[in-house]
Backbone atoms as SQL, in Angstrom:
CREATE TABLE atoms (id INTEGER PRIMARY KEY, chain TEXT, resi INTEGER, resn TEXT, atom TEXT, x REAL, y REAL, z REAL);
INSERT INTO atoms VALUES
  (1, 'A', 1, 'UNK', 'N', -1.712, 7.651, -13.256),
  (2, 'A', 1, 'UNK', 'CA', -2.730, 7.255, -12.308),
  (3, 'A', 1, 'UNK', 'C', -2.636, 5.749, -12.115),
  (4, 'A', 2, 'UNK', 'N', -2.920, 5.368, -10.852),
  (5, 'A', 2, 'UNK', 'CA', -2.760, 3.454, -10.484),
  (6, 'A', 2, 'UNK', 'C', -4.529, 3.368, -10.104),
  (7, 'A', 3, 'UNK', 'N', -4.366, 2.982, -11.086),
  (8, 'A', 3, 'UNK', 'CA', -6.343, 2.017, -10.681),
  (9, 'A', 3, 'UNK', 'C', -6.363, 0.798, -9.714),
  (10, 'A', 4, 'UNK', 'N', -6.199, 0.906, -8.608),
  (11, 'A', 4, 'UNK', 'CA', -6.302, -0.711, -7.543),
  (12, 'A', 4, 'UNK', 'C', -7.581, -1.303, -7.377),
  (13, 'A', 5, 'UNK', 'N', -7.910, -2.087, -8.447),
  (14, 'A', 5, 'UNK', 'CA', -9.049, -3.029, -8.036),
  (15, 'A', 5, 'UNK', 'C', -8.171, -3.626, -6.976),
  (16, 'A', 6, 'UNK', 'N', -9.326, -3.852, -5.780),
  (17, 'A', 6, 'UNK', 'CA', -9.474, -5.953, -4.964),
  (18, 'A', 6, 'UNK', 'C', -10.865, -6.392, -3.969),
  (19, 'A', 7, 'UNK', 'N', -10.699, -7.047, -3.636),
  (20, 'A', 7, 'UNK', 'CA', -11.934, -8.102, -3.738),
  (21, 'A', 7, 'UNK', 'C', -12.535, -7.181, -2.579),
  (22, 'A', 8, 'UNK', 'N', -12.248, -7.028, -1.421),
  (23, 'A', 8, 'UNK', 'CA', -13.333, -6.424, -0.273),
  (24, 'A', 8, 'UNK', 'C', -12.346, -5.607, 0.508),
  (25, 'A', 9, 'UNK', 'N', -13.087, -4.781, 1.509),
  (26, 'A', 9, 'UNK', 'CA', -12.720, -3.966, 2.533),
  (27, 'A', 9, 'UNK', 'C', -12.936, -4.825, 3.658),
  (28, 'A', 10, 'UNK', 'N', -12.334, -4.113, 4.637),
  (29, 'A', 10, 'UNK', 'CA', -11.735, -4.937, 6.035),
  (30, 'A', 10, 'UNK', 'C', -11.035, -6.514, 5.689),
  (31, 'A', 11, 'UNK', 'N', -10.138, -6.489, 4.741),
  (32, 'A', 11, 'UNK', 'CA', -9.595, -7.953, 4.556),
  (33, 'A', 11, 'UNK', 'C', -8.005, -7.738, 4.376),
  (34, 'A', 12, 'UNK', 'N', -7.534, -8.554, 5.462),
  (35, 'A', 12, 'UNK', 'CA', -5.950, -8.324, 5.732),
  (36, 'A', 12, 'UNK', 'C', -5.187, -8.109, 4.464),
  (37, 'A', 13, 'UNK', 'N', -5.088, -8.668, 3.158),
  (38, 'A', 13, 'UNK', 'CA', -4.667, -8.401, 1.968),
  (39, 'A', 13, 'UNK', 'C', -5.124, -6.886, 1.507),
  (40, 'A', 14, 'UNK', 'N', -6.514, -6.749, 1.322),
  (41, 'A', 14, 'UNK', 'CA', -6.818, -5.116, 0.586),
  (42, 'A', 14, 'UNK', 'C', -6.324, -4.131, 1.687),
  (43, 'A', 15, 'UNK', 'N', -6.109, -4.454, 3.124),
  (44, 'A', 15, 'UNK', 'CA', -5.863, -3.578, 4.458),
  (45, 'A', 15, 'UNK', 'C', -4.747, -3.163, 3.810),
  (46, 'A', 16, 'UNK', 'N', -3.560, -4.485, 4.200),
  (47, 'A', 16, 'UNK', 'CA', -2.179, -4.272, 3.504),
  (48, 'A', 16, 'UNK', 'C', -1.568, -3.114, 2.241),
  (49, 'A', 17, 'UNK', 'N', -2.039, -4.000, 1.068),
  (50, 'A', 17, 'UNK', 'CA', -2.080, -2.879, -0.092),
  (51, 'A', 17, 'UNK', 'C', -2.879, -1.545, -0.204),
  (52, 'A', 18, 'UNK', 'N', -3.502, -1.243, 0.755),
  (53, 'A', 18, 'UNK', 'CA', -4.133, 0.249, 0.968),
  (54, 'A', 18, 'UNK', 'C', -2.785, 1.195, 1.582),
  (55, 'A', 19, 'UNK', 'N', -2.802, 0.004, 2.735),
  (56, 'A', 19, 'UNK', 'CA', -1.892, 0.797, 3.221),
  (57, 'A', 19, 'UNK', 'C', -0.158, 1.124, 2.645),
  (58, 'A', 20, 'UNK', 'N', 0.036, -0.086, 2.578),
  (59, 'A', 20, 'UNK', 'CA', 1.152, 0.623, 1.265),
  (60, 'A', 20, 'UNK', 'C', 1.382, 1.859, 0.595),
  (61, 'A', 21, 'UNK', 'N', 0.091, 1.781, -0.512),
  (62, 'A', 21, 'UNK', 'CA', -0.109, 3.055, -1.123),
  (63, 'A', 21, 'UNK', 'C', 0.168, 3.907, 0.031),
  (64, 'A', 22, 'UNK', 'N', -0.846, 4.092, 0.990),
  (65, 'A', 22, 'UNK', 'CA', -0.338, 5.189, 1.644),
  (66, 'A', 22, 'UNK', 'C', 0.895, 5.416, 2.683),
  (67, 'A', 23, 'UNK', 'N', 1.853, 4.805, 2.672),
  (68, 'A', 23, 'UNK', 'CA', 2.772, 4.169, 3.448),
  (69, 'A', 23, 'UNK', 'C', 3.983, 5.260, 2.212),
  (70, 'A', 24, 'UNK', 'N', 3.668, 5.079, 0.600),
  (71, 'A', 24, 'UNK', 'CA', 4.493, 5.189, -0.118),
  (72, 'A', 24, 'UNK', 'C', 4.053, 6.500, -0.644),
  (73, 'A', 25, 'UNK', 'N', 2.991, 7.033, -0.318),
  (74, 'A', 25, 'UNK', 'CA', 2.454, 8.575, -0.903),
  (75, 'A', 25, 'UNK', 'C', 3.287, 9.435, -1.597),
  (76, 'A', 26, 'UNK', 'N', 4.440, 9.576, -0.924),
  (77, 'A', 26, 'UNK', 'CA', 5.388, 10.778, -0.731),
  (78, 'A', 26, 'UNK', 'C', 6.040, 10.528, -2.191),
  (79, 'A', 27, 'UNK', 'N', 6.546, 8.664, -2.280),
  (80, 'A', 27, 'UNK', 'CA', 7.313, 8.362, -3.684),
  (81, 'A', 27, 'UNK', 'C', 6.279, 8.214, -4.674),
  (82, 'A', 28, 'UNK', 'N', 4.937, 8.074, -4.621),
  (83, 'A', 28, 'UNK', 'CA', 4.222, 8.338, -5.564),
  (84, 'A', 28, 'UNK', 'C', 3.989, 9.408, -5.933),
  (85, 'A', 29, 'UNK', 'N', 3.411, 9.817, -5.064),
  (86, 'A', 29, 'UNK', 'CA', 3.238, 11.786, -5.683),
  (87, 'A', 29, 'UNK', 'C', 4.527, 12.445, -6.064),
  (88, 'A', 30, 'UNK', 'N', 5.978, 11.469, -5.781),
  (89, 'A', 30, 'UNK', 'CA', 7.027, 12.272, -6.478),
  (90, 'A', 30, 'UNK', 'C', 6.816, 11.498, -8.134),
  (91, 'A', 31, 'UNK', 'N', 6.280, 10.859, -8.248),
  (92, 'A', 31, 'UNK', 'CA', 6.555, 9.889, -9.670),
  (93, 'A', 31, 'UNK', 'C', 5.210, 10.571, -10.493),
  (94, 'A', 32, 'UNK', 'N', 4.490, 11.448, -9.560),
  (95, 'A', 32, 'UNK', 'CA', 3.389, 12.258, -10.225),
  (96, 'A', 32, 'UNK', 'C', 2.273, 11.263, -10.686),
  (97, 'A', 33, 'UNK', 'N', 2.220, 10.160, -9.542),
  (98, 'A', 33, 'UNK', 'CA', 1.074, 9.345, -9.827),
  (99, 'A', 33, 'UNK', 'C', -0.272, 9.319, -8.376),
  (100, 'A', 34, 'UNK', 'N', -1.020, 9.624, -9.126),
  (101, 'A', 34, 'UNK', 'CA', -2.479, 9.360, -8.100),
  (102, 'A', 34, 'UNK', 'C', -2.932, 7.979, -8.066),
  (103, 'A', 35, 'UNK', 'N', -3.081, 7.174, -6.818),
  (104, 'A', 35, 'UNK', 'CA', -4.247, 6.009, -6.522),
  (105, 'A', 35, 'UNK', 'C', -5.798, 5.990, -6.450),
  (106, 'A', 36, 'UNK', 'N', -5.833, 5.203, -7.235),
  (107, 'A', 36, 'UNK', 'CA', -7.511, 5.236, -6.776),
  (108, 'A', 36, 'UNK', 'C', -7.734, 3.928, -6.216),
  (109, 'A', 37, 'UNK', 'N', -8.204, 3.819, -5.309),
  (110, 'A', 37, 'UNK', 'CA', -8.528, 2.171, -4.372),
  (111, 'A', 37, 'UNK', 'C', -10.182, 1.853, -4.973),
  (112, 'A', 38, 'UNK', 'N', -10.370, 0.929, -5.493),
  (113, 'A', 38, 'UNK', 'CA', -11.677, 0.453, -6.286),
  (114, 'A', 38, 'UNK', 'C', -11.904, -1.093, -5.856),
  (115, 'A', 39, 'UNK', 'N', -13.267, -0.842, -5.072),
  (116, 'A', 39, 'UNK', 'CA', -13.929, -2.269, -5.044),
  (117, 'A', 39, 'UNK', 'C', -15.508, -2.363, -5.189),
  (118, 'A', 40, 'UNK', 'N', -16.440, -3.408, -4.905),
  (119, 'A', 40, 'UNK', 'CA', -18.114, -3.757, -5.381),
  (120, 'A', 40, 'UNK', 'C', -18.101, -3.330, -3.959),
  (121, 'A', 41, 'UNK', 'N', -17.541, -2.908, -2.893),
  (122, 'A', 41, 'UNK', 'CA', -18.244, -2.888, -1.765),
  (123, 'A', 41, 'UNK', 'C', -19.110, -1.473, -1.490),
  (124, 'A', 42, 'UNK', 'N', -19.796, -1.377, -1.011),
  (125, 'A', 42, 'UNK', 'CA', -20.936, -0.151, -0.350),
  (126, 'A', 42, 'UNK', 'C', -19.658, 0.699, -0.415),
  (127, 'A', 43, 'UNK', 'N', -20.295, 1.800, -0.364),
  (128, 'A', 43, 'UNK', 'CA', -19.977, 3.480, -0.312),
  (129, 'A', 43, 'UNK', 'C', -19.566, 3.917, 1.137),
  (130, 'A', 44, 'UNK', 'N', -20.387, 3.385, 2.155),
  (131, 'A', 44, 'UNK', 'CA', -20.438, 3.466, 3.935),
  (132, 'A', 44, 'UNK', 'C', -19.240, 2.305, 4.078),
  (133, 'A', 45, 'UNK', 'N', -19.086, 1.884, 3.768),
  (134, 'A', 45, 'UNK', 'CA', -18.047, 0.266, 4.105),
  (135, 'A', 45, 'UNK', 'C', -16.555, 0.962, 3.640),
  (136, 'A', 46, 'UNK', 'N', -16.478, 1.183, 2.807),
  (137, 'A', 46, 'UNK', 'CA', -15.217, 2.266, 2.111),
  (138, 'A', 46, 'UNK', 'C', -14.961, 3.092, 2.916),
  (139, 'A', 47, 'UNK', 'N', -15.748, 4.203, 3.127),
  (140, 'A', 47, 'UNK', 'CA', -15.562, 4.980, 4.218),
  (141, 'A', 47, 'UNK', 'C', -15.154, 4.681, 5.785),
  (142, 'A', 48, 'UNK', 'N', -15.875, 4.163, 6.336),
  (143, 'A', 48, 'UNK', 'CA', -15.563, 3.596, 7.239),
  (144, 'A', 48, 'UNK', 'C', -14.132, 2.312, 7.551),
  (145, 'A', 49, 'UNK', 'N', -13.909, 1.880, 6.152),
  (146, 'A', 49, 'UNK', 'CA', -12.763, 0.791, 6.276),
  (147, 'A', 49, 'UNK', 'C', -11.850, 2.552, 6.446),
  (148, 'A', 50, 'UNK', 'N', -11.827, 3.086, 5.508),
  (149, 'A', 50, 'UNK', 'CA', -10.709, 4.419, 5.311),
  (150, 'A', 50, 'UNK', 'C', -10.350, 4.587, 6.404),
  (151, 'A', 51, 'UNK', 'N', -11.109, 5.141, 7.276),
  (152, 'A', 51, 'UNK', 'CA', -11.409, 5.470, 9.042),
  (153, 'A', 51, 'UNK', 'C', -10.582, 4.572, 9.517),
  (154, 'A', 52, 'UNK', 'N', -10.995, 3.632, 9.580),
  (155, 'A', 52, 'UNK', 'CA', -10.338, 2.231, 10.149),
  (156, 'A', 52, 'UNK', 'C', -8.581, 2.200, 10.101),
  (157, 'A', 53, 'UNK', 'N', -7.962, 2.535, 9.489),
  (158, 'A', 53, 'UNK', 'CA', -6.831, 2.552, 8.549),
  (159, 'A', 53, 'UNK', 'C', -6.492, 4.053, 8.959),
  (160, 'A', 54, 'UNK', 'N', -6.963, 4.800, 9.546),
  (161, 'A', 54, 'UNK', 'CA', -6.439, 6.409, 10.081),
  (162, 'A', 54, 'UNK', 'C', -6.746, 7.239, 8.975),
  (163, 'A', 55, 'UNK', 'N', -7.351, 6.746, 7.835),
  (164, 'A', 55, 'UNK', 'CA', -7.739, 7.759, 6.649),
  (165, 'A', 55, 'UNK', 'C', -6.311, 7.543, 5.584),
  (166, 'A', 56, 'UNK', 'N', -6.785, 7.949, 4.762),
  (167, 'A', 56, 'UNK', 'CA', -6.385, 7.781, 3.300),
  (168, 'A', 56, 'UNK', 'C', -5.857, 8.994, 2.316),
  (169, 'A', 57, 'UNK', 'N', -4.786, 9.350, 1.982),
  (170, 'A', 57, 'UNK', 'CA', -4.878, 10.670, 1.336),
  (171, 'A', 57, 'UNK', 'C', -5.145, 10.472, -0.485),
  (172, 'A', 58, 'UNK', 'N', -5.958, 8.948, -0.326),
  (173, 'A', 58, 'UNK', 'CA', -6.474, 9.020, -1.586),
  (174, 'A', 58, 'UNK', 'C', -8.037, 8.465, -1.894),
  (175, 'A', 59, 'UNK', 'N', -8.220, 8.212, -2.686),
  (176, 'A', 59, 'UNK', 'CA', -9.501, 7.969, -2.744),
  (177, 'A', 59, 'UNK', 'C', -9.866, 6.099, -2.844),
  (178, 'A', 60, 'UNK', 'N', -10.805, 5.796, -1.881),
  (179, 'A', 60, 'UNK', 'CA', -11.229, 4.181, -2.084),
  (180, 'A', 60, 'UNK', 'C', -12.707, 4.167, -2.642),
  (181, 'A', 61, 'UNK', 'N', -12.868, 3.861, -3.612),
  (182, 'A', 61, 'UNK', 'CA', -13.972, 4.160, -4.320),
  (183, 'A', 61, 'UNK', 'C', -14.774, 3.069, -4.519),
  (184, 'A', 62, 'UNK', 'N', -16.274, 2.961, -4.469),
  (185, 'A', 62, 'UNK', 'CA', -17.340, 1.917, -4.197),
  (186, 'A', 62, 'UNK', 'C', -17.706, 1.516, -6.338),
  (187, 'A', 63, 'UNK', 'N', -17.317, 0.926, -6.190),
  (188, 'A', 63, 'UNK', 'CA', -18.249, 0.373, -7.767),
  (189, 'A', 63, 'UNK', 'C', -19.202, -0.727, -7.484),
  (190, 'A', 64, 'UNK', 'N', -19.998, -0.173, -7.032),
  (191, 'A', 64, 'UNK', 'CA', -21.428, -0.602, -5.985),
  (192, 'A', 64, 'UNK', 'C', -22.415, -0.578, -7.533),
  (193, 'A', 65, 'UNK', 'N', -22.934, 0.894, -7.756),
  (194, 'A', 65, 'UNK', 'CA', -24.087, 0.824, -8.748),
  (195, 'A', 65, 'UNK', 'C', -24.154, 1.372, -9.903),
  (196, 'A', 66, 'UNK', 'N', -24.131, 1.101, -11.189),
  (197, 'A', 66, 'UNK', 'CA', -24.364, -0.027, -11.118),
  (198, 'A', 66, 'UNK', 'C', -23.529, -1.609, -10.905),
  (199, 'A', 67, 'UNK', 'N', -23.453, -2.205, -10.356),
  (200, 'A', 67, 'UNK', 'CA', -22.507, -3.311, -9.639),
  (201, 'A', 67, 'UNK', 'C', -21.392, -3.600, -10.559),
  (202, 'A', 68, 'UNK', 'N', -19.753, -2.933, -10.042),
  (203, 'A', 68, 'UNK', 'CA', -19.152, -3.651, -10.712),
  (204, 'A', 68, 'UNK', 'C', -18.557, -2.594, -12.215),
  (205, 'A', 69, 'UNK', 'N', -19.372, -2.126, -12.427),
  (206, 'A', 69, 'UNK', 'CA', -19.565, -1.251, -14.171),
  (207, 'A', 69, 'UNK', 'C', -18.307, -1.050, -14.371),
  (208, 'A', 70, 'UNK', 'N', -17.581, -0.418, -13.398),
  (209, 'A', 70, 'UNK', 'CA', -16.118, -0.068, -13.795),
  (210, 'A', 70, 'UNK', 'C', -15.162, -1.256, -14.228),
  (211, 'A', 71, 'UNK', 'N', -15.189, -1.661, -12.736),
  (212, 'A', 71, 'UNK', 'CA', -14.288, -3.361, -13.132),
  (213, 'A', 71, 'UNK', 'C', -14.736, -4.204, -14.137),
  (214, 'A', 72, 'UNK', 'N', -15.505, -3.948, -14.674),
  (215, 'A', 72, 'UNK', 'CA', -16.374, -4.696, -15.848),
  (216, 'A', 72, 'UNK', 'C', -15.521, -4.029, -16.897),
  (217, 'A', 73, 'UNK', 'N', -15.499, -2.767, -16.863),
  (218, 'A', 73, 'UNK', 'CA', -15.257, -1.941, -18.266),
  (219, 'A', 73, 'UNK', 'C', -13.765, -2.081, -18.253),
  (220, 'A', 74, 'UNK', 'N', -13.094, -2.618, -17.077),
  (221, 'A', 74, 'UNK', 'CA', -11.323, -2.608, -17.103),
  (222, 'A', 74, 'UNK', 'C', -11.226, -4.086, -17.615),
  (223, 'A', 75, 'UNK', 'N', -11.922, -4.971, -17.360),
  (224, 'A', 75, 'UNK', 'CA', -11.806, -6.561, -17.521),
  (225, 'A', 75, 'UNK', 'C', -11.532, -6.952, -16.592),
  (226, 'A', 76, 'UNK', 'N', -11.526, -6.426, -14.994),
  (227, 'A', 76, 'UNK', 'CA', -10.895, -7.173, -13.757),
  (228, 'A', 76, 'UNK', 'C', -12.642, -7.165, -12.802),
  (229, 'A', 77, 'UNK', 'N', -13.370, -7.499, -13.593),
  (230, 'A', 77, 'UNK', 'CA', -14.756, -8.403, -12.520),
  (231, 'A', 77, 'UNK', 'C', -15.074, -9.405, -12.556),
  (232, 'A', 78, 'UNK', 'N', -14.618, -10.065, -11.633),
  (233, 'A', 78, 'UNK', 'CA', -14.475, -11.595, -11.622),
  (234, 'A', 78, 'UNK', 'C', -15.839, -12.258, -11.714),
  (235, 'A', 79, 'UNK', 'N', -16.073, -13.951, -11.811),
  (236, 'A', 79, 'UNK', 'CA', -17.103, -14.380, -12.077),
  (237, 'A', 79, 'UNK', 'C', -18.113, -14.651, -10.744),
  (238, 'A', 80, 'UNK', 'N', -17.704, -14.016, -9.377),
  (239, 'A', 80, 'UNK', 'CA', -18.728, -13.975, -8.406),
  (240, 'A', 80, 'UNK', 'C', -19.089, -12.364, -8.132),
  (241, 'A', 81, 'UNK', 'N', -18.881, -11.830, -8.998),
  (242, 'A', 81, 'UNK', 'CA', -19.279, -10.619, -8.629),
  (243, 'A', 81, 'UNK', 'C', -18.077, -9.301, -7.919),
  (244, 'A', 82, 'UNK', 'N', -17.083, -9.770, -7.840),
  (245, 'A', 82, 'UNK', 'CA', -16.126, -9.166, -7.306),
  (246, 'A', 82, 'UNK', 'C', -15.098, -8.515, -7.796),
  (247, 'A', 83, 'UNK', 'N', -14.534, -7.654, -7.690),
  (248, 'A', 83, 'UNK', 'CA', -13.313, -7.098, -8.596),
  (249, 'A', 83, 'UNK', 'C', -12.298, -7.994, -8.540),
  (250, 'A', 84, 'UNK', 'N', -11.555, -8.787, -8.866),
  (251, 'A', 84, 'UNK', 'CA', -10.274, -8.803, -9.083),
  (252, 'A', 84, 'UNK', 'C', -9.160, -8.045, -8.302),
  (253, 'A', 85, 'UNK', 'N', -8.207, -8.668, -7.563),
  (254, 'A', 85, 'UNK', 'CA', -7.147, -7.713, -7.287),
  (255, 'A', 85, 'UNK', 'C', -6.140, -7.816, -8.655),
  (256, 'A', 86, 'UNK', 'N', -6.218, -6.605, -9.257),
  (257, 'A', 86, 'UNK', 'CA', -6.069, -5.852, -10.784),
  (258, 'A', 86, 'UNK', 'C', -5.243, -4.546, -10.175),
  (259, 'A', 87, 'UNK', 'N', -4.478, -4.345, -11.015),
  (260, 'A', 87, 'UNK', 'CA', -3.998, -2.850, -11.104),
  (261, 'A', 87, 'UNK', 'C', -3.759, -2.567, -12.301),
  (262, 'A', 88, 'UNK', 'N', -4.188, -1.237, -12.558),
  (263, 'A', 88, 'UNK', 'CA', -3.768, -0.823, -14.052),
  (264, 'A', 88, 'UNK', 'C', -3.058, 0.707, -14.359),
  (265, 'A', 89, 'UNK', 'N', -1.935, 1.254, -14.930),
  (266, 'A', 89, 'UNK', 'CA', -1.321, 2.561, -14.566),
  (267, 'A', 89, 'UNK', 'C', -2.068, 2.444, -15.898),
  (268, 'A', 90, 'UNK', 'N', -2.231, 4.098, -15.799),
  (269, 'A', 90, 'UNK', 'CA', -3.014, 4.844, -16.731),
  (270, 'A', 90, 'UNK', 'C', -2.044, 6.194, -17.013),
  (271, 'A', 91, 'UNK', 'N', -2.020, 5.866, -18.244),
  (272, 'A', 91, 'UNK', 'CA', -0.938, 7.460, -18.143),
  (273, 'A', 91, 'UNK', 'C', -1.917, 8.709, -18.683),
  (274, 'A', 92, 'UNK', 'N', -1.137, 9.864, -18.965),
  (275, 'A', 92, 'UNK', 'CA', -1.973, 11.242, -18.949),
  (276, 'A', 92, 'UNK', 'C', -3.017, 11.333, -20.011),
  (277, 'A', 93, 'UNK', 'N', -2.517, 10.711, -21.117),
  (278, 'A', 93, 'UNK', 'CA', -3.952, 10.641, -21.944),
  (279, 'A', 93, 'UNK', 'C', -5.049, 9.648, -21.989),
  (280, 'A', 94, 'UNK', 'N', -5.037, 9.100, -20.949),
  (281, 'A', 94, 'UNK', 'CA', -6.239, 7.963, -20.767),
  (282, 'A', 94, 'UNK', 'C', -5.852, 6.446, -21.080),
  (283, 'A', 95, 'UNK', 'N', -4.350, 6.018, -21.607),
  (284, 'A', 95, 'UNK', 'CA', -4.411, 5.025, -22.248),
  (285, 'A', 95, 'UNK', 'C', -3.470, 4.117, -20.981),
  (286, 'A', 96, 'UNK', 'N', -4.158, 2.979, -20.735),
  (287, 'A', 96, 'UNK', 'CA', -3.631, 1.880, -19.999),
  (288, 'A', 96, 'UNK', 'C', -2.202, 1.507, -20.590),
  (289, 'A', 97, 'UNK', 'N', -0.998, 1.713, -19.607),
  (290, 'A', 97, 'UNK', 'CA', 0.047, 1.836, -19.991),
  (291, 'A', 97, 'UNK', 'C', 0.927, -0.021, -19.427),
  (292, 'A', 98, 'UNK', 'N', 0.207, -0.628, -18.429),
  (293, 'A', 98, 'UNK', 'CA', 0.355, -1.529, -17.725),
  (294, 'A', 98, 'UNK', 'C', -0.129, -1.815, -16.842),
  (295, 'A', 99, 'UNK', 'N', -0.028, -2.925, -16.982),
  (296, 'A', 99, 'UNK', 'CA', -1.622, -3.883, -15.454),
  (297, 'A', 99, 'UNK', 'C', -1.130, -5.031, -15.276),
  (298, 'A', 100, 'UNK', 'N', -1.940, -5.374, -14.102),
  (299, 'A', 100, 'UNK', 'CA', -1.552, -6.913, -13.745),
  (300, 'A', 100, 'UNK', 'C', -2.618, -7.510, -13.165),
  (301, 'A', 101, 'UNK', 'N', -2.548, -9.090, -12.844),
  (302, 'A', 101, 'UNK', 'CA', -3.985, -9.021, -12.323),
  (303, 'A', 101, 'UNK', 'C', -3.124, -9.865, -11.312),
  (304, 'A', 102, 'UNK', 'N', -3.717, -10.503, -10.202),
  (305, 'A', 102, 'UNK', 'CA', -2.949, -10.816, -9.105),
  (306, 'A', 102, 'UNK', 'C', -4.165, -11.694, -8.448),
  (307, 'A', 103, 'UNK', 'N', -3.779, -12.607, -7.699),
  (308, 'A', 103, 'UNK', 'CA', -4.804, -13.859, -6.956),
  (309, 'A', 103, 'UNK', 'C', -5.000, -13.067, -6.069),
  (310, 'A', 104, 'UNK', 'N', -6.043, -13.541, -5.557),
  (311, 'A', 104, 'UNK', 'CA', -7.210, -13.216, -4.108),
  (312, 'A', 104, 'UNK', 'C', -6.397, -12.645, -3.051),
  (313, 'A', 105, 'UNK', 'N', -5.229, -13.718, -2.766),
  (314, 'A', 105, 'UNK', 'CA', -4.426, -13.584, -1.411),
  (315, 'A', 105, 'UNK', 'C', -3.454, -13.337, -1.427),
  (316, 'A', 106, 'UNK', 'N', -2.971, -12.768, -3.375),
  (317, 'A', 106, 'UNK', 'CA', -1.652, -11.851, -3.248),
  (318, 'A', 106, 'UNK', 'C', -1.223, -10.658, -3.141),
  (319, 'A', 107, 'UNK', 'N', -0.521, -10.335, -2.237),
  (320, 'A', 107, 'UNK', 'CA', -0.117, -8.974, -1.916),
  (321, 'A', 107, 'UNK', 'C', 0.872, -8.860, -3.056),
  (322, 'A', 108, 'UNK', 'N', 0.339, -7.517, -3.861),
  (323, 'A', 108, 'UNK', 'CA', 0.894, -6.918, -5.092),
  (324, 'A', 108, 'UNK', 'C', 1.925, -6.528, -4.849),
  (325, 'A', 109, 'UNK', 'N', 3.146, -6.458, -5.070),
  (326, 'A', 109, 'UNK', 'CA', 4.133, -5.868, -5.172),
  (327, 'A', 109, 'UNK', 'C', 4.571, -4.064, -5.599),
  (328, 'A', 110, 'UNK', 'N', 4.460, -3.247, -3.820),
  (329, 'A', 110, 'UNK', 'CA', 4.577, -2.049, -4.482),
  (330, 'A', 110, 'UNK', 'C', 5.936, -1.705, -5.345),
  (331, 'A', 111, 'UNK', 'N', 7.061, -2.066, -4.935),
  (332, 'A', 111, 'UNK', 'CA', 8.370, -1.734, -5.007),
  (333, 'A', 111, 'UNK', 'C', 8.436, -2.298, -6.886),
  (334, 'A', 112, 'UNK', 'N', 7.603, -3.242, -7.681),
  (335, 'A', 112, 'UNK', 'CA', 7.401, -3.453, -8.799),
  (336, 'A', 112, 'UNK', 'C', 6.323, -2.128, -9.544),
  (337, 'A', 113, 'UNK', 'N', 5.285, -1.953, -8.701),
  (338, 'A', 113, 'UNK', 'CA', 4.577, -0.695, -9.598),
  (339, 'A', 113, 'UNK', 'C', 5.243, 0.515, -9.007),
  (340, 'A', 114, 'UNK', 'N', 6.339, 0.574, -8.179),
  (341, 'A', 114, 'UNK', 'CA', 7.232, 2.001, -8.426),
  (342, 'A', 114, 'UNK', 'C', 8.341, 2.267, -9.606),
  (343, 'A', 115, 'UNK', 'N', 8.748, 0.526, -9.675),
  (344, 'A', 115, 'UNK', 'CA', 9.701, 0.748, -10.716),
  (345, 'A', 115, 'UNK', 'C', 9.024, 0.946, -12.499),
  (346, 'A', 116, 'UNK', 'N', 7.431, 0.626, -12.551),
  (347, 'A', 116, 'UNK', 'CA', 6.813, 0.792, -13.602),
  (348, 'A', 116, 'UNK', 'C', 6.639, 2.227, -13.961),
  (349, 'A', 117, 'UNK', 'N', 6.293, 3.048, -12.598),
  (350, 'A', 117, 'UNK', 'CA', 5.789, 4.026, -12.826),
  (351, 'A', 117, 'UNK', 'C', 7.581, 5.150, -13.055),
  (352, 'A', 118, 'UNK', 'N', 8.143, 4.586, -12.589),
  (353, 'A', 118, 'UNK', 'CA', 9.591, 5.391, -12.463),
  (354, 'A', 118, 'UNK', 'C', 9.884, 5.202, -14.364),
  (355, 'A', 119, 'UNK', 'N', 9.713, 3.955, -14.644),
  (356, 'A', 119, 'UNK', 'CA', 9.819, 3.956, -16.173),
  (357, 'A', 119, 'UNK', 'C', 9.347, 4.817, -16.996),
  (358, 'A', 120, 'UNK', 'N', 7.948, 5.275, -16.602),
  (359, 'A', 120, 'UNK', 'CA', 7.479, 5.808, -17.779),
  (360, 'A', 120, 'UNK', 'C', 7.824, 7.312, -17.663);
């Protein structure tokens, strides 16, 4: 599983790396890995960014309430309240296998978390 914290919806960077993921579906689901897209933004804002983007064949998930709890519990909630653009692969028994954390305005490198996930 790829956990994608980043900072907000409708923002040319989280647009980008959404779309990726789904750009790359086909080589992920061959590597037998699921995305989850995770940010503090509203539940309606997620949805609607999804929309925006032609829809998603994965999930963008709100860590709205209580604010943050998740990205808190990964270590990627930054000190204004925001997730972190963070990724973390999670392998089948729950245990964080590799992560990264990445600046505001960097576009993560998919072609690096294919070759992570091709590793394991």
């Amino acid at each position: 599983m790829v956990v994608a914290f980043h900072p907000f919806a409708f923002t040319p960077v989280c647009t980008r790396q959404m779309q990726g993921y789904q750009q790359a579906h086909d080589r992920l689901a061959g590597l037998d890995a699921v995305v989850l897209g995770i940010s503090t933004d509203l539940g309606p804002a997620k949805a609607a960014w999804a929309a925006s983007m032609g829809g998603l064949s994965f999930p963008v998930l709100a860590d709205f309430h209580p604010h943050g709890a998740v990205a808190k519990a990964y270590g990627a909630l930054g000190p204004h309240g925001l997730a972190e653009r963070a990724i973390f692969v999670v392998d089948k028994s729950g245990k964080i296998v590799w992560s990264k954390l990445h600046g505001m305005d960097d576009d993560p490198s998919l072609d690096e978390l294919l070759g992570v996930l091709q590793a394991l």
